[in-house]
MARMI-608446 format. One record per residue (C-alpha): residue in three letters; y, z, x. Coordinates in Angstrom, 3 decimals. Layout:
N
('ALA'; (Y; Z; X))
...
//
This chain:
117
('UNK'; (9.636; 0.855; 66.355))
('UNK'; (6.722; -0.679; 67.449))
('UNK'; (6.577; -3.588; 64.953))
('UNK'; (10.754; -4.409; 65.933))
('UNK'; (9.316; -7.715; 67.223))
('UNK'; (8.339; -8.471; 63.473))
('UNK'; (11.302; -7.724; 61.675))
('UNK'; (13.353; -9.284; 63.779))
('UNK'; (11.285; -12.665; 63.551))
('UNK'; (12.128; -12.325; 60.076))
('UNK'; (15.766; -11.703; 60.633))
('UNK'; (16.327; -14.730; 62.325))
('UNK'; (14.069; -16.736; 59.799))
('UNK'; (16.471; -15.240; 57.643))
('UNK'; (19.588; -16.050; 59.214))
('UNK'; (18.358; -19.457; 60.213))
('UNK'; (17.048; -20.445; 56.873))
('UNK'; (18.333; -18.671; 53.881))
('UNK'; (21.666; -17.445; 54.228))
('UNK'; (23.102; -20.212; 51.919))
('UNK'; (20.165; -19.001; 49.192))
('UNK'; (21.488; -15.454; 49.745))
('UNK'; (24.385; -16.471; 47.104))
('UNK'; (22.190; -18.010; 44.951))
('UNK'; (20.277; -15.113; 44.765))
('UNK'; (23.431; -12.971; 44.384))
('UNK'; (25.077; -15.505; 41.069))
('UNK'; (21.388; -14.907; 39.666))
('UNK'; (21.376; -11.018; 40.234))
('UNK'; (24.864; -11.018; 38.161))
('UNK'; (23.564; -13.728; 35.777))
('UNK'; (20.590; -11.348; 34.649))
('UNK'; (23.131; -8.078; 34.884))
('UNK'; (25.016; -9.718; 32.031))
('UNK'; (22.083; -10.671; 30.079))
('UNK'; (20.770; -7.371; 30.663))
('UNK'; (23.733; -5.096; 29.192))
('UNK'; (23.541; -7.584; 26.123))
('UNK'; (20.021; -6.844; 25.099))
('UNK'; (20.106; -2.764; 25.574))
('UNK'; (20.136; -1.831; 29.347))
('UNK'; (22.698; -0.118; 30.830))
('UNK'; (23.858; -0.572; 34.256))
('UNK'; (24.760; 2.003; 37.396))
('UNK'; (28.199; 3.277; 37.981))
('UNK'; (28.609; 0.753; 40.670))
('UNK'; (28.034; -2.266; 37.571))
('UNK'; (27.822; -5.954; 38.638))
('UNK'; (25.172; -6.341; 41.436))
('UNK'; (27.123; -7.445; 44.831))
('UNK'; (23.799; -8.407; 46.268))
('UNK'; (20.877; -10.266; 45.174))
('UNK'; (19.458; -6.317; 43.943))
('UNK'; (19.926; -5.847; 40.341))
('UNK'; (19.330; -2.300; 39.326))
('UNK'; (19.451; -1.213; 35.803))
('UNK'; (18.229; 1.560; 33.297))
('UNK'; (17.849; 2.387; 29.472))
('UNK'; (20.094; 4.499; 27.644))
('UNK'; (19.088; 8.356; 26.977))
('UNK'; (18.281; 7.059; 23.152))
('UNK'; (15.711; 4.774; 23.982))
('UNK'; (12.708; 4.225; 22.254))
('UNK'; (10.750; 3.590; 26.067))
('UNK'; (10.675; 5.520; 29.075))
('UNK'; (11.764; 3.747; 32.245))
('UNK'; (8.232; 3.772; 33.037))
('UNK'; (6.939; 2.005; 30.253))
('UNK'; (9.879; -0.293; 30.537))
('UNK'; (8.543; -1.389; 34.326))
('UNK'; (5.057; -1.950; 32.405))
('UNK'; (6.524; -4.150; 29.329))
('UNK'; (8.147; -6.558; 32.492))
('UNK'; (4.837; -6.254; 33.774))
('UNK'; (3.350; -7.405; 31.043))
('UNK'; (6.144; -10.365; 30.547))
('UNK'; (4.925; -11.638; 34.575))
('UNK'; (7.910; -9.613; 35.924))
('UNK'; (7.427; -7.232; 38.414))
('UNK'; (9.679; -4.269; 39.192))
('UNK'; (10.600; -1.254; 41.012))
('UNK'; (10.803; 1.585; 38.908))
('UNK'; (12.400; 5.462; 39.941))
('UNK'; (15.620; 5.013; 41.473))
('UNK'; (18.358; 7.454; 41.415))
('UNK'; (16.251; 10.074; 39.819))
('UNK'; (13.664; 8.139; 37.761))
('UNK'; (16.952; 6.613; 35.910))
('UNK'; (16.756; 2.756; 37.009))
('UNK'; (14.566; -0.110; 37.583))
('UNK'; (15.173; -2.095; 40.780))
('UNK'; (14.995; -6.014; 40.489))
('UNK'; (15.146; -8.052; 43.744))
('UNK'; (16.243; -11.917; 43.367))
('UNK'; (15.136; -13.932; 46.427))
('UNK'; (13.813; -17.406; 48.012))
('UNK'; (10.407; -16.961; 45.959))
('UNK'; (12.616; -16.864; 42.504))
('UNK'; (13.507; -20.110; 41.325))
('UNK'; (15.749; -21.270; 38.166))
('UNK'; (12.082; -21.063; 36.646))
('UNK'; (11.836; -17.533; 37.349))
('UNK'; (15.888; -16.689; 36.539))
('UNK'; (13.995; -17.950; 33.283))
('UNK'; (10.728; -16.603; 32.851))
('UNK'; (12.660; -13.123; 33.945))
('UNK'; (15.393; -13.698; 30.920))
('UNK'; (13.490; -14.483; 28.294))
('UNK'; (11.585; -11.187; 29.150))
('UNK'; (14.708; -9.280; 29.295))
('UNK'; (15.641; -10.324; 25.828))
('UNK'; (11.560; -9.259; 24.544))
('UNK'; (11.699; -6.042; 26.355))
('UNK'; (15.100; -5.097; 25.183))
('UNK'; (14.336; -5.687; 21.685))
('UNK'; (11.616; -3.265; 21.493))
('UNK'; (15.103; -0.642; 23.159))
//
């Protein structure tokens, strides 16, 4: 715990700057979830994101792994954590850095990736 200092400097940056964005973030994480499951990619048990973390897999009859699904996003300018719950979902975290650009740039490569599901 010897860097405690540091994340709680950016706790209260946080809490002192952002907390209105935080539901931003969150409408955008459940805007993409629904634009996900309509091009192709299925969602965790839990469904709708109730944070600003979106994750989200393929179905076992898809024509890409999950890891060659993180690279296609790649490729589209969207980067991803890949490996959750077993290697079964992607992880996609909306924040201050993603603007209605980005909720953009991150659909449209959504809709590419999922067509090649």
């Amino acid at each position: 715990m010897r860097q405690s200092g540091i994340l709680a400097a950016m706790a209260l940056h946080a809490l002192e700057n952002n907390v209105e964005r935080l539901k931003d973030d969150r409408e955008n994480a459940v805007f993409l979830s629904q634009v996900m499951v309509t091009n192709g990619f299925t969602l965790p048990e839990s469904g709708t994101p109730r944070t600003n973390i979106l994750y989200f897999g393929v179905n076992n009859n898809s024509r890409l792994s999950i890891n060659e699904v993180v690279e296609e996003f790649r490729i589209n300018g969207v980067a991803l954590g890949g490996g959750y719950q077993g290697g079964r979902f992607c992880r996609a975290v909306l924040n201050s850095t993603v603007n209605n650009r980005g909720v953009e740039v991150v659909e449209k490569a959504i809709i590419k990736v999922g067509a090649k599901l």
